[in-house]
C-alpha positions as CSV (number, residue, x, y, z in Angstrom):
1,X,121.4,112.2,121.3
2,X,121.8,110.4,117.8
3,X,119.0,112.5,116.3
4,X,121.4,115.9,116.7
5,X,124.0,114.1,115.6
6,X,122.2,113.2,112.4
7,X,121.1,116.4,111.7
8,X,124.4,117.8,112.6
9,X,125.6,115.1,109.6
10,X,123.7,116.7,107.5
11,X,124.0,119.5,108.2
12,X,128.3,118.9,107.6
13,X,127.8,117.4,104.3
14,X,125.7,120.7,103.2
15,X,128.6,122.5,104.4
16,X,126.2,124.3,107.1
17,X,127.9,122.5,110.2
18,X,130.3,124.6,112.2
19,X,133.8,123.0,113.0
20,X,132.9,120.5,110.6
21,X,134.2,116.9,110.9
22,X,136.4,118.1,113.6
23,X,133.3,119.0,116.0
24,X,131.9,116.1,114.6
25,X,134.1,113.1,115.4
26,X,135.6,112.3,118.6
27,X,139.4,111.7,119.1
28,X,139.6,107.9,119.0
29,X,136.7,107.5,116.6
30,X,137.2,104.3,115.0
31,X,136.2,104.3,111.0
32,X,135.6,100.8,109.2
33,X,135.7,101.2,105.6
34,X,133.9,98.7,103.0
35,X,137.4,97.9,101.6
36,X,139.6,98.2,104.0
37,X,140.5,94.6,106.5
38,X,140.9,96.4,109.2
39,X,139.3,99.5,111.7
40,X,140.9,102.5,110.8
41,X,141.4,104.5,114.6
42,X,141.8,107.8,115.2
43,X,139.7,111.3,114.3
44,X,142.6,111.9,111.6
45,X,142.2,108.9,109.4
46,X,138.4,109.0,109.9
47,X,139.0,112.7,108.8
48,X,140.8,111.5,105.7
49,X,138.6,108.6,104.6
50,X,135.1,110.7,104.8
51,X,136.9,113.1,103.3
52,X,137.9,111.1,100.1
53,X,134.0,109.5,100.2
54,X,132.6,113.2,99.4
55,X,135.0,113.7,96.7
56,X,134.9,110.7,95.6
57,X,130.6,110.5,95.9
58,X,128.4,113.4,94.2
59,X,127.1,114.6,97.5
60,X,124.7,117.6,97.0
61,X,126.2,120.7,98.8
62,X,124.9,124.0,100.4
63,X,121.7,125.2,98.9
64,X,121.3,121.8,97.3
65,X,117.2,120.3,97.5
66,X,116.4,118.5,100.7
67,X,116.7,114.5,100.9
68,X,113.2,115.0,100.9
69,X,113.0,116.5,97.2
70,X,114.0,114.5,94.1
71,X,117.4,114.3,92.6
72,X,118.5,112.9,89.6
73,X,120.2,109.7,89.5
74,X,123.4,109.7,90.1
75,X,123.5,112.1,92.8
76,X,124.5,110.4,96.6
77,X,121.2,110.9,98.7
78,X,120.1,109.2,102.2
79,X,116.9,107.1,101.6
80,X,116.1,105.9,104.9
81,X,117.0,106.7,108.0
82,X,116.7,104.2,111.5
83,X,117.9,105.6,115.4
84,X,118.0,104.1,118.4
85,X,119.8,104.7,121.5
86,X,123.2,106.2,120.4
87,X,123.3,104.0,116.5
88,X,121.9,105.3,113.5
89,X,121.6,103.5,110.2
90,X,121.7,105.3,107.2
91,X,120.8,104.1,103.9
92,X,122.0,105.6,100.9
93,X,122.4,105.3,97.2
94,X,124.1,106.8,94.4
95,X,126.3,106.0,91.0
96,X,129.9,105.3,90.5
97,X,131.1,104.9,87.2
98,X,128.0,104.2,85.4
99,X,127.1,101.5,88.7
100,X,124.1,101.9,90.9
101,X,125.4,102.0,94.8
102,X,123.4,101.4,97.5
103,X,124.6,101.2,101.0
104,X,124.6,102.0,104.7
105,X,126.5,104.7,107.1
106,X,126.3,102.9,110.5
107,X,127.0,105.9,113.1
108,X,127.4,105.7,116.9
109,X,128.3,108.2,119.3
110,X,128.7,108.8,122.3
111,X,127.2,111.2,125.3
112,X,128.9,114.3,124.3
113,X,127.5,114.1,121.1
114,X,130.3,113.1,118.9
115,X,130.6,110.3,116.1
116,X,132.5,107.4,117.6
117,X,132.5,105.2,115.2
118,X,131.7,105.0,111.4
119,X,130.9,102.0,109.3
120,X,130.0,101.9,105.8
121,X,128.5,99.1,103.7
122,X,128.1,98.7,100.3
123,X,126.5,96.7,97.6
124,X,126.8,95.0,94.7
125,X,130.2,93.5,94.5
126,X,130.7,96.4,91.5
127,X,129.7,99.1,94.2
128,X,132.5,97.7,96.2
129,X,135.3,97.4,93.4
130,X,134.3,100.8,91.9
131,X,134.6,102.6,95.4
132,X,138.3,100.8,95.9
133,X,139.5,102.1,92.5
134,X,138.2,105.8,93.6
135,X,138.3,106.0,96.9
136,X,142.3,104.9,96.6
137,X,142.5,107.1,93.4
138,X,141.2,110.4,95.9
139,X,143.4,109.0,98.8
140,X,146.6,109.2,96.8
141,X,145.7,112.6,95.3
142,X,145.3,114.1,98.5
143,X,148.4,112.7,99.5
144,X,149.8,114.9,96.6
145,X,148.1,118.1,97.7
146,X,149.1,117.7,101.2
């Protein structure tokens, strides 16, 4: 079951994924954030904060190359991929403000195909204080726009 939910991942962050994050993520799907102490719960807030990560990352859109392809620096990309049972670890990497990022999306879901739960990782320590100035930054825009 994690394999389709993968591809339906990508699939989402191409914009190709029908019903989007909302077909996506269960109800009580539970999101833990590299900067945040605690889980946040609910399909909403995990909404929000994945929400804020793809305008806050530069993640390729529709008709963009495949991960497979080369991209130029900068630009968020999967670099390795691990599933087993209903986990997937995702390994990323991209740039904020001028800093490499590298980092993990830790998905599980469950048996009706939906993201349960949704963990990012991130390294160095300037990854990690770069994302908390953005990633706050695009929260409390869309906050404004809402």
């Amino acid at each position: 079951m994690i394999e389709k939910v993968v591809e339906n991942w990508h699939k989402h962050l191409k914009g190709e994924f029908p019903g989007g994050l909302d077909a996506l993520l269960a109800d009580d799907c539970v999101f833990y954030s590299p900067v945040v102490f605690t889980p946040q719960k609910g399909k909403e807030v995990t909404k929000l904060y994945l929400t804020a990560a793809a305008g806050t990352f530069d993640v390729p859109k529709q008709g963009a190359k495949s991960d497979a392809e080369e991209k130029p620096r900068g630009v968020f990309r999967y670099t390795k991929q691990v599933m087993t049972g209903n986990v997937a670890v995702l390994e990323f990497e991209t740039e904020m403000g001028g800093k490499f990022v590298n980092g993990v999306d830790i998905i599980s879901c469950n048996a009706e195909g939906q993201i349960v739960e949704f963990k990012v990782m991130l390294r160095p320590l300037q990854a990690v204080n770069i994302a908390h100035q953005q990633m706050g930054a695009m929260l409390e825009k869309m906050k404004g726009s809402a």
